[in-house]
Every structure is written in C-alpha cells, then in structure tokens.
PyMOL Python script that loads the backbone (N, CA, C, O; Angstrom):
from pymol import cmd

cmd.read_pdbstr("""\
ATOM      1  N   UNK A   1      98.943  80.573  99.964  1.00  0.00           N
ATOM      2  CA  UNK A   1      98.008  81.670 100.016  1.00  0.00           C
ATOM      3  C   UNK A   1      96.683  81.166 100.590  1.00  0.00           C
ATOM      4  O   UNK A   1      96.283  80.064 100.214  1.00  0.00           O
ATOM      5  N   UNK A   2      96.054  81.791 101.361  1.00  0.00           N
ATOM      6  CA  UNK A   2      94.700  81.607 102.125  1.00  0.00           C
ATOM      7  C   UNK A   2      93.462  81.276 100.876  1.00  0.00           C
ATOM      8  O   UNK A   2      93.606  81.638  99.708  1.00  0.00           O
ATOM      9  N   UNK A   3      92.800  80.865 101.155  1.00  0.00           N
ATOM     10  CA  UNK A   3      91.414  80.819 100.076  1.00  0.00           C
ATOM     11  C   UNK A   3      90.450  81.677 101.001  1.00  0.00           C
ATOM     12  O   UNK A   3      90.226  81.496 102.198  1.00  0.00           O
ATOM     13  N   UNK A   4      90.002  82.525 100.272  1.00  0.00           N
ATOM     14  CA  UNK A   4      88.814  82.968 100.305  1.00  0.00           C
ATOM     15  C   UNK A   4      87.195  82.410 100.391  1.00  0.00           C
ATOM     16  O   UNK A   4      86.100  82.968 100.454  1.00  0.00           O
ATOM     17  N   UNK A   5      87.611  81.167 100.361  1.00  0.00           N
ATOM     18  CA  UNK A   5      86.536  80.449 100.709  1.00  0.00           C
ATOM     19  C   UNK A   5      86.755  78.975 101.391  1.00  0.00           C
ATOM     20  O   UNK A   5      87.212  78.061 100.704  1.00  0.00           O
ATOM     21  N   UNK A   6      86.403  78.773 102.805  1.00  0.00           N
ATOM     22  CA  UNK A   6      86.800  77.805 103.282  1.00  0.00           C
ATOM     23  C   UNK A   6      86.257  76.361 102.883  1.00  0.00           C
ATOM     24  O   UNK A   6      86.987  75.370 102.871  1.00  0.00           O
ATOM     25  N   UNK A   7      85.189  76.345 102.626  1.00  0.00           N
ATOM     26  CA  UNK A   7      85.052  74.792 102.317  1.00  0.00           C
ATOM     27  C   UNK A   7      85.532  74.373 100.709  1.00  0.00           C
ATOM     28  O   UNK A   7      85.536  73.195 100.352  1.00  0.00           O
ATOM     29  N   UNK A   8      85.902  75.402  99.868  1.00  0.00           N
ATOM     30  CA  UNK A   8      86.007  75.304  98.548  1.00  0.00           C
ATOM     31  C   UNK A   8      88.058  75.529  98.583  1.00  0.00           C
ATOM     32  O   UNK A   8      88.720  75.734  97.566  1.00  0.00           O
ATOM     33  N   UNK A   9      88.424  75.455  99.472  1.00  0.00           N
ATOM     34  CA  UNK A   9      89.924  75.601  99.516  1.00  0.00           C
ATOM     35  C   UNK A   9      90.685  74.266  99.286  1.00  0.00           C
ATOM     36  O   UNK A   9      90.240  73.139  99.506  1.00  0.00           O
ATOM     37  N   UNK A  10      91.748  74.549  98.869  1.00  0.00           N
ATOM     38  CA  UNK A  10      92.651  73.420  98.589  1.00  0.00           C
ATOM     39  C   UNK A  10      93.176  72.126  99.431  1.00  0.00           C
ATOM     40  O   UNK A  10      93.598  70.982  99.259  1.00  0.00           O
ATOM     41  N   UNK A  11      92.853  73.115 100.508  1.00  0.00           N
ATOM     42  CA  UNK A  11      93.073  71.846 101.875  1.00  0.00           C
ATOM     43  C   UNK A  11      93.820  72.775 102.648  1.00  0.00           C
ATOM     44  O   UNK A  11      93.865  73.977 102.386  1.00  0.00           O
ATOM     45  N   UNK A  12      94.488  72.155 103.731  1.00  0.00           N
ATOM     46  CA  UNK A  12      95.123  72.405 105.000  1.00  0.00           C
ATOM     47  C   UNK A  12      96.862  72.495 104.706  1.00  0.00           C
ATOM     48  O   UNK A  12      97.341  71.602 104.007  1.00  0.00           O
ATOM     49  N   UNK A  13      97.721  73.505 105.211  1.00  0.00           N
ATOM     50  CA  UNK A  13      98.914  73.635 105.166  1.00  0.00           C
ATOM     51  C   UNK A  13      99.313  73.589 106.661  1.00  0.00           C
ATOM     52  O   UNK A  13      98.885  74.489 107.384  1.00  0.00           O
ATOM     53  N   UNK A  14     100.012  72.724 107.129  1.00  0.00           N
ATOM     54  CA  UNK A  14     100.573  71.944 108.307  1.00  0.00           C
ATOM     55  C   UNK A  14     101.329  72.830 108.619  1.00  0.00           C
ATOM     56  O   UNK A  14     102.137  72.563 107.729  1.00  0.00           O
ATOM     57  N   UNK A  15     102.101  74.271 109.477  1.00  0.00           N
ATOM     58  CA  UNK A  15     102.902  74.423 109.737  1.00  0.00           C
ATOM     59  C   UNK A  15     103.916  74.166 111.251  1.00  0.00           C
ATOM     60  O   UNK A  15     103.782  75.049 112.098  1.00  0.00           O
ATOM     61  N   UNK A  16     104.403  73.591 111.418  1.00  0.00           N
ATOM     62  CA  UNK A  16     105.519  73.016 112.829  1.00  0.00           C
ATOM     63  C   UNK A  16     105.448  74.559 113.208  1.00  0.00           C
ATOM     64  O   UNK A  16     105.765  75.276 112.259  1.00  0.00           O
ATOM     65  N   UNK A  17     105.172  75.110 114.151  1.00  0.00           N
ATOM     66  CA  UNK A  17     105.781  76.675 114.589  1.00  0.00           C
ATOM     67  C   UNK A  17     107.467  76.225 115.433  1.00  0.00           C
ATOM     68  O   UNK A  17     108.267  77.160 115.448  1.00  0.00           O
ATOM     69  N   UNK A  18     107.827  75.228 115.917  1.00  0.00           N
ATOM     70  CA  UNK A  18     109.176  74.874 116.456  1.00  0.00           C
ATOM     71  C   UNK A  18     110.082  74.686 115.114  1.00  0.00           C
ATOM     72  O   UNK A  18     111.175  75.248 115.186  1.00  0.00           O
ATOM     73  N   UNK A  19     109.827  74.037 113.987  1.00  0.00           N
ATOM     74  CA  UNK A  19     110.458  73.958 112.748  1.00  0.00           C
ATOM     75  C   UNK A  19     110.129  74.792 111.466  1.00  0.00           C
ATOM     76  O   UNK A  19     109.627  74.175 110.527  1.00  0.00           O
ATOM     77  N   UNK A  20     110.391  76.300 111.314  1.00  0.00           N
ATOM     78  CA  UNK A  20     109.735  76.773 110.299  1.00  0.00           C
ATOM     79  C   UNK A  20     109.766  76.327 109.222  1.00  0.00           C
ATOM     80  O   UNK A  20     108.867  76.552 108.412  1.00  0.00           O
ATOM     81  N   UNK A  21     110.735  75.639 108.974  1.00  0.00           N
ATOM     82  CA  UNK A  21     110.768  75.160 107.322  1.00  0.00           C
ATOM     83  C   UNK A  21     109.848  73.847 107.106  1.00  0.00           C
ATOM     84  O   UNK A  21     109.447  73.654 105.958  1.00  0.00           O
ATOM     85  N   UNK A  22     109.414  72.763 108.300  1.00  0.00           N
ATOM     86  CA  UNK A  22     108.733  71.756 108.117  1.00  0.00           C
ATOM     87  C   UNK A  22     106.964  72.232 107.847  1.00  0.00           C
ATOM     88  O   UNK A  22     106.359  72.922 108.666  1.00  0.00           O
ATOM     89  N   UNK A  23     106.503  71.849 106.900  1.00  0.00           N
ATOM     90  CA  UNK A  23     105.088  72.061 106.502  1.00  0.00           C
ATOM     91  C   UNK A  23     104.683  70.922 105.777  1.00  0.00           C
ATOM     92  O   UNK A  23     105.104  70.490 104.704  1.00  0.00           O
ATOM     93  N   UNK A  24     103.882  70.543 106.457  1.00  0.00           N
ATOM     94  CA  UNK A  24     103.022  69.425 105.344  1.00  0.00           C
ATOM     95  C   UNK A  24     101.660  70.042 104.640  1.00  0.00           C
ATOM     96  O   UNK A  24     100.996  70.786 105.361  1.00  0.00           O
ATOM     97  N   UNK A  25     101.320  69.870 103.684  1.00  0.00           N
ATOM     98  CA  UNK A  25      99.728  69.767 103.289  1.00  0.00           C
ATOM     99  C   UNK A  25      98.966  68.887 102.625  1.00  0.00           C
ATOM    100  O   UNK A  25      99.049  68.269 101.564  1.00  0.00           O
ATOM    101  N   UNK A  26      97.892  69.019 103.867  1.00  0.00           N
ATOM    102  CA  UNK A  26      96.628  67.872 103.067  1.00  0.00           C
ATOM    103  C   UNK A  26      95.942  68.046 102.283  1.00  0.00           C
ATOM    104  O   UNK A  26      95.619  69.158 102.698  1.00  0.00           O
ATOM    105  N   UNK A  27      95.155  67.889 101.112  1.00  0.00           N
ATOM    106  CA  UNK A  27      94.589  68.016  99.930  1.00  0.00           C
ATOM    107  C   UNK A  27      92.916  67.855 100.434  1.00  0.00           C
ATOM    108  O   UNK A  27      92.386  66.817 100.829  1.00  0.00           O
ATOM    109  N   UNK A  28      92.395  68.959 100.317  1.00  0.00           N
ATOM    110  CA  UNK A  28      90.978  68.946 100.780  1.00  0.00           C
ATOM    111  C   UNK A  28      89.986  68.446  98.930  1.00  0.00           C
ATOM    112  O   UNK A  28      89.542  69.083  97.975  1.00  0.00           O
ATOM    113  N   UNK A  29      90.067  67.235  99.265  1.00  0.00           N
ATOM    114  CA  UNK A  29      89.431  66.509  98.049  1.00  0.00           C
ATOM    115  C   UNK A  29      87.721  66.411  97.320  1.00  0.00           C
ATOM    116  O   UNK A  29      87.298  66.517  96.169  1.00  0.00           O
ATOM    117  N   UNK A  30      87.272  66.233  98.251  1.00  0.00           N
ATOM    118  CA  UNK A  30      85.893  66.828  98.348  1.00  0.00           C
ATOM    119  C   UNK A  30      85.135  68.386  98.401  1.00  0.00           C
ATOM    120  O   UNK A  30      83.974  68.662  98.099  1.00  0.00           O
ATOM    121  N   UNK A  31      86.122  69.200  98.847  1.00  0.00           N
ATOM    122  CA  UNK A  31      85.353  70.790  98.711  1.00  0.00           C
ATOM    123  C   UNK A  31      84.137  71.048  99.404  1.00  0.00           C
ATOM    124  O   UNK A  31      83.475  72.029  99.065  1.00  0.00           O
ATOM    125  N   UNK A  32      83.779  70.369 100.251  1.00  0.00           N
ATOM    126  CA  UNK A  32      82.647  70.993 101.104  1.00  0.00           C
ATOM    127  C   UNK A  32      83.123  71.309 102.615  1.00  0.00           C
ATOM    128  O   UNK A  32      84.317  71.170 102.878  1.00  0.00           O
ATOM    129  N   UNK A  33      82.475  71.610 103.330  1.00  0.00           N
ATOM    130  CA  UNK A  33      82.451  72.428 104.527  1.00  0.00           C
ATOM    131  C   UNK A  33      82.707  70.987 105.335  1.00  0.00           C
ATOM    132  O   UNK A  33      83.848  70.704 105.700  1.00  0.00           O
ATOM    133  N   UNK A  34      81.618  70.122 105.586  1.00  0.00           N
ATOM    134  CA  UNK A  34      81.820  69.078 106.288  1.00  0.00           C
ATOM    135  C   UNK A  34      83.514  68.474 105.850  1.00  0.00           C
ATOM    136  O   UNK A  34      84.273  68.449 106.819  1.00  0.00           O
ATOM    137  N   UNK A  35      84.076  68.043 104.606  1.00  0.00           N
ATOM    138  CA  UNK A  35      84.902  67.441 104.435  1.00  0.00           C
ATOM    139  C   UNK A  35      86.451  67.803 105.091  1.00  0.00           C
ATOM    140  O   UNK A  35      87.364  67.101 105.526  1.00  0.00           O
ATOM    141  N   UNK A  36      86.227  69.419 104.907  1.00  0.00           N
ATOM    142  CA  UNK A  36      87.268  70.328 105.380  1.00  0.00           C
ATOM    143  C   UNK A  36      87.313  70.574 107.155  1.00  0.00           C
ATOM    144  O   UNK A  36      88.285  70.876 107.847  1.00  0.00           O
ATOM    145  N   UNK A  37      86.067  70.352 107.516  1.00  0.00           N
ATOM    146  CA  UNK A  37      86.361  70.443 108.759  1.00  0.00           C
ATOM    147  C   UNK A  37      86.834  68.868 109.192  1.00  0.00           C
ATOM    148  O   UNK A  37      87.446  68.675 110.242  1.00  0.00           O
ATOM    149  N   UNK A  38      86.631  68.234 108.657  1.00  0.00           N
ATOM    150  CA  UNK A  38      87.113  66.554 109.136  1.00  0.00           C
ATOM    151  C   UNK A  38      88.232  66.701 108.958  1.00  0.00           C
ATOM    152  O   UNK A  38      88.802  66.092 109.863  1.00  0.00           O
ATOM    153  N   UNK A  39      89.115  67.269 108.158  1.00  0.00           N
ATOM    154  CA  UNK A  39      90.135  67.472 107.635  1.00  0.00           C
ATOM    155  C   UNK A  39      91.301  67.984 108.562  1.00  0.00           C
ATOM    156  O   UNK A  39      92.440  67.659 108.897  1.00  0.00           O
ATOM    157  N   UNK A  40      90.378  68.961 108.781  1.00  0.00           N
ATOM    158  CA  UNK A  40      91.173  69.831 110.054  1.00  0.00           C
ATOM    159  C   UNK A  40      91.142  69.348 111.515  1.00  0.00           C
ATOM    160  O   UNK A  40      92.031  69.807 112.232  1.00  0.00           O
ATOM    161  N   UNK A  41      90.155  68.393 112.140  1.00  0.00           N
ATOM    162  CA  UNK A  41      89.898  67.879 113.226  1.00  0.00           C
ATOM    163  C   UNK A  41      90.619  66.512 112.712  1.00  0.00           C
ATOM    164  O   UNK A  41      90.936  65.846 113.698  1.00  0.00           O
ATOM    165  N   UNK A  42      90.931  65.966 111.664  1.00  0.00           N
ATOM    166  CA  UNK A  42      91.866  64.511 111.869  1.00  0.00           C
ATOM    167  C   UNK A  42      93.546  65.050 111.780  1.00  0.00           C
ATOM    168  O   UNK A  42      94.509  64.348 112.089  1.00  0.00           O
ATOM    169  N   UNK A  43      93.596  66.167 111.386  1.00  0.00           N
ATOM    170  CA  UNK A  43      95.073  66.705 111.606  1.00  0.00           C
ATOM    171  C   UNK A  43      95.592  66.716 113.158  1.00  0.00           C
ATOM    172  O   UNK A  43      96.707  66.232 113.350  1.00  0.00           O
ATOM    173  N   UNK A  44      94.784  67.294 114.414  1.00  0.00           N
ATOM    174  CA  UNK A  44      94.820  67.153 115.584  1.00  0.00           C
ATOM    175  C   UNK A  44      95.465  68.631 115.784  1.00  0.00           C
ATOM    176  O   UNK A  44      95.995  68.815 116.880  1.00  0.00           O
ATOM    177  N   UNK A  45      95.485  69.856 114.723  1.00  0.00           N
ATOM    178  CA  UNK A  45      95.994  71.529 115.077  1.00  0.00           C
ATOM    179  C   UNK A  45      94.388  71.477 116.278  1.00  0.00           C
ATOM    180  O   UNK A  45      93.328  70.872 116.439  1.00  0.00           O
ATOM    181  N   UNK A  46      95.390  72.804 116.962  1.00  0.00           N
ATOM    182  CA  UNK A  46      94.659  73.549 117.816  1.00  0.00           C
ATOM    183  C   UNK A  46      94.278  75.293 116.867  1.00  0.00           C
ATOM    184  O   UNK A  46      93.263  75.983 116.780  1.00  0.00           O
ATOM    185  N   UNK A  47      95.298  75.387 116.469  1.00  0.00           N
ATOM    186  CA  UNK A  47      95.075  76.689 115.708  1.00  0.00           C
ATOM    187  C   UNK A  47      95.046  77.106 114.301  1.00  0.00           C
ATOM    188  O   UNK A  47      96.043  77.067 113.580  1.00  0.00           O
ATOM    189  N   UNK A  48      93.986  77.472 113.955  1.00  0.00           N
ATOM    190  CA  UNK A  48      93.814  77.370 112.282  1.00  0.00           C
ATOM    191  C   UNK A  48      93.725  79.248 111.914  1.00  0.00           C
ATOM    192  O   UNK A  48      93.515  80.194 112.674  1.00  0.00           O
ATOM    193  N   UNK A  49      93.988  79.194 110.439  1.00  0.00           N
ATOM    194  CA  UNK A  49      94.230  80.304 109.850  1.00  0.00           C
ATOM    195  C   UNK A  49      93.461  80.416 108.683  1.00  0.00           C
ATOM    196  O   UNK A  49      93.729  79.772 107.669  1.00  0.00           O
ATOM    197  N   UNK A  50      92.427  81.275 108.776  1.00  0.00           N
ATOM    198  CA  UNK A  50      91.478  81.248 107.361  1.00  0.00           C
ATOM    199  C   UNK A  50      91.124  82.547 106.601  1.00  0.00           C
ATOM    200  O   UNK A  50      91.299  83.528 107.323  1.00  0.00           O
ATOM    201  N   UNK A  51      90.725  82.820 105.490  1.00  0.00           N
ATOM    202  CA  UNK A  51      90.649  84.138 104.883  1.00  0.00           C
ATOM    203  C   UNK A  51      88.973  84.031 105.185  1.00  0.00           C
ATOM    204  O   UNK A  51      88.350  85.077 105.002  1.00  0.00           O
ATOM    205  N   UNK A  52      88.600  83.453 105.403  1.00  0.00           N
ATOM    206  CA  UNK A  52      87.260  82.952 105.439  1.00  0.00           C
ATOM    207  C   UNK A  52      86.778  81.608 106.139  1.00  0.00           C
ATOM    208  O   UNK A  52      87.141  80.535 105.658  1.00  0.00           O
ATOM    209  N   UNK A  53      85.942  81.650 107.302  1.00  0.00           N
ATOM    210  CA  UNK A  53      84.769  80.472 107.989  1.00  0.00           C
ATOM    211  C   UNK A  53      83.235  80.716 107.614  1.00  0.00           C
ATOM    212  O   UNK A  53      82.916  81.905 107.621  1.00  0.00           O
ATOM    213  N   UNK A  54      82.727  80.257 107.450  1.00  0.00           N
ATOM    214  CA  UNK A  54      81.137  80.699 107.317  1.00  0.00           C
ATOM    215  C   UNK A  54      81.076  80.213 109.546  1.00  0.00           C
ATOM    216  O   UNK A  54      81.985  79.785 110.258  1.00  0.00           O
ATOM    217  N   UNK A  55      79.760  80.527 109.869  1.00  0.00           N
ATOM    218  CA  UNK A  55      79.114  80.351 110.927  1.00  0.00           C
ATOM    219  C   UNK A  55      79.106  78.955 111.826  1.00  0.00           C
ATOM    220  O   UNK A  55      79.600  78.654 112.913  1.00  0.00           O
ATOM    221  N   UNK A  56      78.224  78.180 110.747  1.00  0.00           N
ATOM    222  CA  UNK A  56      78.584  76.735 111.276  1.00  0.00           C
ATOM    223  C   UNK A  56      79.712  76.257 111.510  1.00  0.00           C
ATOM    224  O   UNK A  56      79.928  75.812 112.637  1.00  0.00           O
ATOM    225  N   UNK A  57      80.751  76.222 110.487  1.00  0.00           N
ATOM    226  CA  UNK A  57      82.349  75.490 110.488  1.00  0.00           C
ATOM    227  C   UNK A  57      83.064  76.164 111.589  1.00  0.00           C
ATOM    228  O   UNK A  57      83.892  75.495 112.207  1.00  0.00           O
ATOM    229  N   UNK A  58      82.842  77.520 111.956  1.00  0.00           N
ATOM    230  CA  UNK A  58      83.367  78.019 112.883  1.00  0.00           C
ATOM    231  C   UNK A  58      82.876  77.039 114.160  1.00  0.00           C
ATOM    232  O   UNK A  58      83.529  76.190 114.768  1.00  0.00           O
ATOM    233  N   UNK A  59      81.856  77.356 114.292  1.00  0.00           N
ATOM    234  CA  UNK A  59      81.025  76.737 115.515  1.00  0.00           C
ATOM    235  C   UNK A  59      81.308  75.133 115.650  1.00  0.00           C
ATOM    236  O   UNK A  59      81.499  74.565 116.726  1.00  0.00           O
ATOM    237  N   UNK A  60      81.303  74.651 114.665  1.00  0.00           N
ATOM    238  CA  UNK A  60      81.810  73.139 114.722  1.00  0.00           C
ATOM    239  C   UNK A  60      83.042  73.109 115.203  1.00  0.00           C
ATOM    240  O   UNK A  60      83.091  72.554 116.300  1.00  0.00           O
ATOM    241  N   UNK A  61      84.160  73.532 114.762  1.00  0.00           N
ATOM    242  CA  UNK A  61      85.262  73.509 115.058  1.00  0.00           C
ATOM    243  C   UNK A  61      85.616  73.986 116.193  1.00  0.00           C
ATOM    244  O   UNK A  61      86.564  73.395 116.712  1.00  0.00           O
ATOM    245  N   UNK A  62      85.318  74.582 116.582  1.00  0.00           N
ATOM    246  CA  UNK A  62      85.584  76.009 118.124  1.00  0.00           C
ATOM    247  C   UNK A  62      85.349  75.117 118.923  1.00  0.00           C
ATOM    248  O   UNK A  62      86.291  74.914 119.690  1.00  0.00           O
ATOM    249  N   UNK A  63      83.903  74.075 119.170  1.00  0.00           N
ATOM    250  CA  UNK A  63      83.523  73.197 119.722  1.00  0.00           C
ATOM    251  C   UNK A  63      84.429  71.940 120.389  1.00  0.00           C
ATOM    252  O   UNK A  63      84.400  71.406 121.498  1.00  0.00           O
ATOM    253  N   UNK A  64      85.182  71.741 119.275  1.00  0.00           N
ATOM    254  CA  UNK A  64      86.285  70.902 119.576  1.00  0.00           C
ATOM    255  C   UNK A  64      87.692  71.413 120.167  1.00  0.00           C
ATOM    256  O   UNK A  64      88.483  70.607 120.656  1.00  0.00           O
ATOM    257  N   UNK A  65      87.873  72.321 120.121  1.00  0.00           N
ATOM    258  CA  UNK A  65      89.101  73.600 120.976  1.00  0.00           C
ATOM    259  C   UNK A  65      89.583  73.917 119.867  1.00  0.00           C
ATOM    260  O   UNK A  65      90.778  73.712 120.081  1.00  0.00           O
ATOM    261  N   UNK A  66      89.474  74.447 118.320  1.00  0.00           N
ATOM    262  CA  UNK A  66      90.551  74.594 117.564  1.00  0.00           C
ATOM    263  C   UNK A  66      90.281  76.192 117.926  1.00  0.00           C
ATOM    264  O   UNK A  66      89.095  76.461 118.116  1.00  0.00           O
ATOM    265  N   UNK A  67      91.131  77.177 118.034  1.00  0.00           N
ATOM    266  CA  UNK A  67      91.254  78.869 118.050  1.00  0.00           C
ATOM    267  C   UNK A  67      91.641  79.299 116.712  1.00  0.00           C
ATOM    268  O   UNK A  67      92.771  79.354 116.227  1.00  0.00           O
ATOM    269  N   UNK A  68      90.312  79.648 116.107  1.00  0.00           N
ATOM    270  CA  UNK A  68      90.319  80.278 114.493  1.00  0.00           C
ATOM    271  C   UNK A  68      90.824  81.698 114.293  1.00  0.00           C
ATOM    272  O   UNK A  68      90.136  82.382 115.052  1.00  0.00           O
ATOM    273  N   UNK A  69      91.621  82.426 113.695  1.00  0.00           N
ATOM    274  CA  UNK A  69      91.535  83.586 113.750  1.00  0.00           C
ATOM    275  C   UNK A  69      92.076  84.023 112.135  1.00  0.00           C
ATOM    276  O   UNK A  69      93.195  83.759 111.696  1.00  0.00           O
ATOM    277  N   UNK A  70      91.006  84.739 111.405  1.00  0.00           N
ATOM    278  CA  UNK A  70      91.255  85.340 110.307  1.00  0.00           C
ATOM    279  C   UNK A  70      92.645  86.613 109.842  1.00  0.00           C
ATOM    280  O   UNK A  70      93.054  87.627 110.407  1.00  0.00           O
ATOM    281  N   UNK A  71      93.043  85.881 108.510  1.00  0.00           N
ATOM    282  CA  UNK A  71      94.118  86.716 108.216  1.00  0.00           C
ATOM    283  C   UNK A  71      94.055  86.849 106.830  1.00  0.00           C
ATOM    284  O   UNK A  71      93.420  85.980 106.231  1.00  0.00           O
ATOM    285  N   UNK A  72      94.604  87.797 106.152  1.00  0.00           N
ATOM    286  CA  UNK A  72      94.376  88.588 104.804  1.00  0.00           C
ATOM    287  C   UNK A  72      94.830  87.641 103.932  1.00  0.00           C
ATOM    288  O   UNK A  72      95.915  87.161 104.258  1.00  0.00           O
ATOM    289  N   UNK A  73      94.203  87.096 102.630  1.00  0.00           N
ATOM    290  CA  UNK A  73      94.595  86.466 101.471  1.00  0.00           C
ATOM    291  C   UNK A  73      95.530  86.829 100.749  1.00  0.00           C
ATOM    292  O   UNK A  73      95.993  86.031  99.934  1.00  0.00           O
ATOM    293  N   UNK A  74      96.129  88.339 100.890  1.00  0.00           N
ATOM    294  CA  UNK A  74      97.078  88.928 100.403  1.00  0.00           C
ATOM    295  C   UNK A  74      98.127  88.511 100.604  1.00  0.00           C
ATOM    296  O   UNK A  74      98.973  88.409  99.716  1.00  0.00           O
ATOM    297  N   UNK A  75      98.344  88.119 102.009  1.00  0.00           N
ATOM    298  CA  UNK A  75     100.003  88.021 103.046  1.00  0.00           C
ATOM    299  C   UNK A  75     100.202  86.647 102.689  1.00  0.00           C
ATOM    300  O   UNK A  75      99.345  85.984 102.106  1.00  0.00           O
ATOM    301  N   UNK A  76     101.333  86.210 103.035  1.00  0.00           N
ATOM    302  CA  UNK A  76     102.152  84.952 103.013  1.00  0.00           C
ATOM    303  C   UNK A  76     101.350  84.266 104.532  1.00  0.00           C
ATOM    304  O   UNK A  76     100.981  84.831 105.562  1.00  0.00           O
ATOM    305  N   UNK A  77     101.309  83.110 104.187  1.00  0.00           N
ATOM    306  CA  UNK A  77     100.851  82.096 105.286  1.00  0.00           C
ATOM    307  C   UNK A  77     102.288  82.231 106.013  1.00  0.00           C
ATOM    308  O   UNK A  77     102.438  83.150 106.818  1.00  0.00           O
ATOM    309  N   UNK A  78     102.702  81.881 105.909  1.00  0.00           N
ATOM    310  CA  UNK A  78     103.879  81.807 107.052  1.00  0.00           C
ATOM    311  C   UNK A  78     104.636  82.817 107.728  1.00  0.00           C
ATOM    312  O   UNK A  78     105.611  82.711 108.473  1.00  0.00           O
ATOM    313  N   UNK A  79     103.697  84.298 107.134  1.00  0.00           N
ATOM    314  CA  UNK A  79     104.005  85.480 108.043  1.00  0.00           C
ATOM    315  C   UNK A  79     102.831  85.269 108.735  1.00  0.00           C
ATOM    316  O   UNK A  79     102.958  85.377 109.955  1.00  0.00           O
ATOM    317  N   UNK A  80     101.447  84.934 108.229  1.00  0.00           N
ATOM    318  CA  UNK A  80     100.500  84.748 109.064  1.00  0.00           C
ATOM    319  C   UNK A  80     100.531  83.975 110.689  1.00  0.00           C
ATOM    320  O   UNK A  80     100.104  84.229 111.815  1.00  0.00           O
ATOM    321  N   UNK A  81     101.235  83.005 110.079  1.00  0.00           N
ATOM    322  CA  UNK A  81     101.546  81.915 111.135  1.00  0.00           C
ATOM    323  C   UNK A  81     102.428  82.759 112.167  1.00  0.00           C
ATOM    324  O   UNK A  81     101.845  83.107 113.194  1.00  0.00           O
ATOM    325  N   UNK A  82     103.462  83.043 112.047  1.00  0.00           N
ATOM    326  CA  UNK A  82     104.539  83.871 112.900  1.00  0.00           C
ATOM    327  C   UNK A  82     103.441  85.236 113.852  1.00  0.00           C
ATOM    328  O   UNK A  82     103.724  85.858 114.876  1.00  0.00           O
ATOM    329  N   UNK A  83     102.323  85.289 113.081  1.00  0.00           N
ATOM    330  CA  UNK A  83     101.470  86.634 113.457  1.00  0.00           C
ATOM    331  C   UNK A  83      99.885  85.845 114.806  1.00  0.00           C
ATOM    332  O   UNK A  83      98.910  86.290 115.411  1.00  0.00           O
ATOM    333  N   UNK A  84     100.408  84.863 114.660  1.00  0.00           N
ATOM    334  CA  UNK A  84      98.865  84.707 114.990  1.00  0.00           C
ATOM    335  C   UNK A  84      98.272  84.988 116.218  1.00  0.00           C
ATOM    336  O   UNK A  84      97.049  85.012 116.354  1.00  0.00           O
ATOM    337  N   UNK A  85      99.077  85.207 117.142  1.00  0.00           N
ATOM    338  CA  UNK A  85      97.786  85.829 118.522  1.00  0.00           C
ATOM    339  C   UNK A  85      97.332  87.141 118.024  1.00  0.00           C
ATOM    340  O   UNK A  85      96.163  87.488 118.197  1.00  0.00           O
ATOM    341  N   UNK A  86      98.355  88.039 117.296  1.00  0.00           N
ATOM    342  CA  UNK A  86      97.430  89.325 117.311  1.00  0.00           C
ATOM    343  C   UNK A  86      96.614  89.668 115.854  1.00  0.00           C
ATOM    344  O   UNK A  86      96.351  90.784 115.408  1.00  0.00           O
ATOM    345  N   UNK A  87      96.197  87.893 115.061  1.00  0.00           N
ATOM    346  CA  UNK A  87      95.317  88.345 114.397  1.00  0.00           C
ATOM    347  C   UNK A  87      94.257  87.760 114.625  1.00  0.00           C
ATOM    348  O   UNK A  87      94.237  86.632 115.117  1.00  0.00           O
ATOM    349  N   UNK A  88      92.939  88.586 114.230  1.00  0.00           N
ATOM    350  CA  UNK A  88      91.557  88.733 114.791  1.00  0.00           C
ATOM    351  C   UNK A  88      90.767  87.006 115.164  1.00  0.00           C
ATOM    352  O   UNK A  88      90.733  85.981 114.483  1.00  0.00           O
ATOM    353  N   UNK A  89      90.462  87.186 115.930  1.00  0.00           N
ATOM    354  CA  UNK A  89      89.552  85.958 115.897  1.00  0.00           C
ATOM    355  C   UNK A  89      88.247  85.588 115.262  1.00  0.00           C
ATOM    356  O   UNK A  89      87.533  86.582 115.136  1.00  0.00           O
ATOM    357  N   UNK A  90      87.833  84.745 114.926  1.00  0.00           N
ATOM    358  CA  UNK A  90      86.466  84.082 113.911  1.00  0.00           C
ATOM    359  C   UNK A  90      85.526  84.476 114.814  1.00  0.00           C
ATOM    360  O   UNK A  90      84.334  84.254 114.601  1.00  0.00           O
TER     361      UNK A  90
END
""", "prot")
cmd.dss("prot")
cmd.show_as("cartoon", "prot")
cmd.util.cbc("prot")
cmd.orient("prot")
C-alpha cells in the first residue's frame, strides 16, 4: 500500500514490470525526505509511484530522470504499477 507521506514511508517496493511476481523492498530506515530520496536514486528505478511528494523531493528527483506520477493509497501497488503511464504526474 502507498504511504501517504513520502519521506515518513516504509521504504521502496522494487517491482520487475518483465517479472510480475519478482519485487524486492528496501526499508526506508531513517524517515526523512533526504534519506528516501537516496534510497530511491541508489535503487537506479526510472519510475516511481507515490500517494504523496512534497515539492523539493519531487524536484530533486525529476532532476536526476526519475518520472513520478501519483496514485491512490486505496489501490494495490501492483495494479498501480500495471497502470502507470495513465496515472497523473507529480
């Protein structure tokens, strides 16, 4: 499930889009904004999925090529994932 708050989230869920069943996740240990975006830039994704970016983390990240685009905390991540060009961008 997405967190509603990005730097306070659990960490990063890895999904393979060629292997649906392969997913790793990293454990965002620290809880801040800086930690989580290191997090996500040492993974090496291009495309991330968030219920929530604040301004900066967006901008930090975008910077480096990742394509953010917000999706509902409600839905399953891995319908999200299957969904992602036509959901909204950060």
């Amino acid at each position: 499930m997405l967190s509603p708050f990005f730097a306070k989230c659990d960490g990063v869920l890895l999904i393979d889009p060629d292997e649906a069943q392969e997913h790793e996740f990293r454990a965002n240990c620290e809880r801040t904004g800086e930690a989580i975006c290191d997090l996500v830039l040492a993974t090496g994704i291009t495309k991330l999925i968030c219920g929530f970016i604040d301004e900066a983390d967006r901008n930090r990240l975008s910077a480096f090529g990742v394509d953010i685009r917000l999706g509902s905390c409600s839905r399953p991540v891995t319908l999200l994932a299957r969904e992602f060009d036509v959901l909204p961008k950060a």
